[in-house]
C-alpha angles and dihedrals in degrees: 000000000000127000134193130208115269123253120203127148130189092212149032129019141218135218120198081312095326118115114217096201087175093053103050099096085054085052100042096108103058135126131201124207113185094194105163090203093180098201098191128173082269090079122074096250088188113128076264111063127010119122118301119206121195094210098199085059107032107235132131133186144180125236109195130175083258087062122267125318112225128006102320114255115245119221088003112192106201139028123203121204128195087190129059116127091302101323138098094243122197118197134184134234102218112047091213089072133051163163127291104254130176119250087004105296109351089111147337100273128236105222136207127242108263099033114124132222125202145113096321120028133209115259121294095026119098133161127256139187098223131007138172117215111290100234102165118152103266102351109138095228095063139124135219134207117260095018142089132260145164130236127178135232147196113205133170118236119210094281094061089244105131120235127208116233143168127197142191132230118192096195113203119254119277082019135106095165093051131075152124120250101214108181146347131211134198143156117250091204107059103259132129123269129223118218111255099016124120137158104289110242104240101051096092086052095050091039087059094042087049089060094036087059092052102050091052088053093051091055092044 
């Protein structure tokens, strides 16, 4: 089991090195877990084993076909698998919820900075429970071995209220079963999420030296 502290910011936003200053109250609930779940060929990548993330608390583990690897994960939301057939494959826990497809369930779909996942998605997009890489020849969803994508998720937090993501999976090169999956990113308040943007890291910062600012001029 592995965690990894917790980001969430109250204000701005980045996109791929862009700040969206307008956008930053619609973004004010996300959370960032760079996780770093590295799914390689030494892991039983059979719909039985693989490494399984609960996303609200931030663990991971592996099940192999030696047994798990580290304290098994409760209400895990996602499973990643280096082996099936020849594709990285993500399932979810709950089958009300899902992972974003292409065409509603022909592939988990690589996704473009920008789109957005939520509670409806744009043609040809669907939600699926389970989905290996979509990998067909010229589809615009689709991944290729050695570089980095973006698929979307639904998942359900403790209290059974479901919670939009998105996640990115840096596969290794000549690979298309194995992968890292380096961070998720979701939004704690029930919103939508737009693929590639995450809290921008100095808005914490200006946020304290707003208040900082304030204070002084209270006191002036």
């Amino acid at each position: 089991m592995q965690t990894n502290a917790r980001t969430k910011c109250a204000v701005g936003a980045m996109l791929f090195g862009g700040t969206l200053g307008a956008t930053s109250a619609a973004n004010a609930g996300l959370v960032v877990w760079n996780c770093n779940i590295a799914v390689t060929s030494t892991v039983n990548g059979s719909y039985n084993y693989g490494t399984f993330a609960n996303i609200e608390t931030q663990q991971f583990y592996s099940d192999t076909s030696a047994g798990p690897v580290g304290a098994p994960v409760t209400n895990w939301d996602l499973r990643f698998a280096p082996n099936d057939s020849s594709r990285f494959r993500v399932g979810c826990y709950d089958p009300t919820v899902g992972l974003v497809t292409n065409t509603n369930g022909t592939g988990l779909a690589n996704l473009a900075s920008g789109a957005v996942v939520g509670s409806s998605l744009v043609s040809p997009l669907g939600y699926a429970v389970s989905s290996s890489l979509l990998v067909n020849a010229g589809n615009p969803n689709a991944w290729s071995a050695g570089a980095t994508g973006y698929f979307g998720f639904q998942f359900k937090v403790a209290s059974g209220a479901i919670r939009y993501g998105w996640g990115e999976i840096a596969l290794l090169p000549g690979s298309l079963k194995q992968a890292t999956v380096t961070r998720l990113v979701y939004d704690d308040t029930g919103a939508s999420v737009t693929v590639g943007v995450v809290p921008a890291p100095g808005a914490i910062a200006l946020l304290g030296a707003a208040g900082l600012v304030g204070g002084r001029r209270r006191r002036a």
